[in-house]
N, C-alpha and C positions, 0 to 999 in steps of 0.2 A: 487582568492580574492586579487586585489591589496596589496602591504604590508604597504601602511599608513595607512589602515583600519584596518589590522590586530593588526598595533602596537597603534590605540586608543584603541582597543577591547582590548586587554592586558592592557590596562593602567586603565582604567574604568570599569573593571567587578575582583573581585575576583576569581582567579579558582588556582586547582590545579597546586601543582608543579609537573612539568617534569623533570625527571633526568636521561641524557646519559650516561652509565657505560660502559664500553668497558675494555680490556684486551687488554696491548701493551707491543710489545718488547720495549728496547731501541730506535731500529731505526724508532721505530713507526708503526710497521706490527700488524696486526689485526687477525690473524689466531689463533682461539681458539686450533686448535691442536697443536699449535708449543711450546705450555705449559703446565705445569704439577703442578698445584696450590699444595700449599703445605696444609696436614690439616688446620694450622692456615688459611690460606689463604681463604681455601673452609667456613671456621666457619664467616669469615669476608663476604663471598657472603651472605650466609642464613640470617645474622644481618642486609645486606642491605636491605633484603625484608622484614623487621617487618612491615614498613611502605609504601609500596608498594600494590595494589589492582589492579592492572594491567597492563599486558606488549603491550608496540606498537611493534611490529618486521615487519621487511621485511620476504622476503620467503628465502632468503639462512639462515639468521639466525634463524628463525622458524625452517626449518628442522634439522640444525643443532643440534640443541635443542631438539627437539620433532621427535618419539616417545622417545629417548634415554631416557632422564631425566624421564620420566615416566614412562620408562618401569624400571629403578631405583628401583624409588620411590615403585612401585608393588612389584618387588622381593626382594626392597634389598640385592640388591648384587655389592656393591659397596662397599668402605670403612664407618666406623663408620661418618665420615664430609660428606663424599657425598650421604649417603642416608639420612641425615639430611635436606642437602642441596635439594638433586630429592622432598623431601614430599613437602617442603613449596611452591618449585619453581614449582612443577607439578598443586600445588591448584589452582594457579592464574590464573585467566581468562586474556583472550590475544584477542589481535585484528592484525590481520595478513594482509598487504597490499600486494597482489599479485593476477597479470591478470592471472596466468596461474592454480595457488593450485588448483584443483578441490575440497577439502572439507578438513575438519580439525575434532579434536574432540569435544564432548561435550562443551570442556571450550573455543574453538576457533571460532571468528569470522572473517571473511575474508573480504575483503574491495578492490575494482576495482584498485580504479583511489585515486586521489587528498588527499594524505596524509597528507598534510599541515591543511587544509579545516578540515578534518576526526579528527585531533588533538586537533584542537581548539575546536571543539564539544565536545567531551571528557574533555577538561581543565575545561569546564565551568558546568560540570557536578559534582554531590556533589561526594567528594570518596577522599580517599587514592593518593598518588605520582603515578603517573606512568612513569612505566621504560620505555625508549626508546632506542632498541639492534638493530639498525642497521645503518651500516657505510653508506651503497648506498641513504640513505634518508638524513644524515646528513645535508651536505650543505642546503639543502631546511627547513629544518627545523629549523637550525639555522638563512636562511638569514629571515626566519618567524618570528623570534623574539619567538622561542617557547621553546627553551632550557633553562630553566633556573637553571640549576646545571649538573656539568661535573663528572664523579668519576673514574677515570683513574687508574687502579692497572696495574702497568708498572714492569713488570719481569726481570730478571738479564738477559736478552739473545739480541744477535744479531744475526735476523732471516735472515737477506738479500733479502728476496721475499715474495709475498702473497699483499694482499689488505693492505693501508695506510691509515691509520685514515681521512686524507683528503688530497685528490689529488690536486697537483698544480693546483693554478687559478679556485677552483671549489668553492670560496668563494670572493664576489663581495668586502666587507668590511672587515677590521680586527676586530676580537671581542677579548676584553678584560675580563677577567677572578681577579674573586680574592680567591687567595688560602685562605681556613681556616682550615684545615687539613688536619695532614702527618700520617697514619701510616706505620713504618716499621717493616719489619715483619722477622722474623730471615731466611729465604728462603732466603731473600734479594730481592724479591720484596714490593713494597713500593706502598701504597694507597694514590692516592690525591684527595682531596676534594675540586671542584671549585666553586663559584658561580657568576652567572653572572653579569657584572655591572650596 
């Protein structure tokens, strides 16, 4: 879908907002294992999903995610924040973009091809924020004009490798941001709230 058609279609229809939340070092690495949220921290993820009704994921972040969280969520056997954190996050139904997942669970839908396309369908559909968790879609999605809130909880660490929030040159235009919330969190990781201009 051309992108000046996309960006009338944003401008003239109401639809939900999308919001990218990610987990980053300092140096901007993206590897959920290379952190360790503190309770406060995991209480601030469950809060972000009050308003939330469904996740876009790619397949690395899907698996990464799933079954863990819900195998959580069943046993409880996590700490008091993370089993709080697996019920909410395991309820929400998810749309997962990947050529290769052969199937998912009950609350999971899979999707081939054209994630941009797939997104926009979903925006305009009546419902809740939905979250969008993966880095390898980013660029496309942002030069879509479809991101409209960033929520970045940036950790005290410098990881030195893994995936980066966004690889050189993999963005055609620079996009501006306006911060309107910080929290900080005694960990010393610190939540920023963007939105788009």
């Amino acid at each position: 879908m051309p992108r000046l058609f996309l960006a009338y279609k944003l401008k003239t229809i109401k639809m939900r907002t999308v919001s990218f939340g990610m987990n980053i070092s300092l140096d901007g690495y993206c590897d959920h294992t290379a952190f360790n949220p503190s309770e406060e921290v995991m209480d601030y993820f469950t809060e972000m999903m009050d308003g939330v009704d469904l996740f876009f994921f790619g397949r690395v972040m899907y698996q990464l995610m799933f079954p863990y969280w819900s195998d959580v969520a069943r046993d409880q056997s996590g700490t008091a924040a993370e089993n709080r954190f697996a019920q909410k996050f395991s309820a929400i139904d998810r749309v997962v973009v990947s050529r290769s997942l052969d199937s998912g669970d009950e609350k999971t839908r899979i999707i081939r091809s054209n994630p941009a396309e797939e997104l926009l369908k979903l925006k305009q559909q009546p419902g809740k924020k939905i979250s969008v968790d993966s880095v390898s879609m980013l660029p496309e999605l942002i030069s879509a004009g479809l991101i409209d809130e960033f929520k970045l909880i940036v950790h005290p660490g410098i990881v030195g490798k893994g995936r980066l929030l966004l690889e050189p040159g993999s963005l055609q235009e620079k996009l501006d941001l306006k911060l309107i919330d910080t929290i900080r969190f005694k960990s010393g990781s610190v939540a920023l709230h963007y939105l788009k201009q």
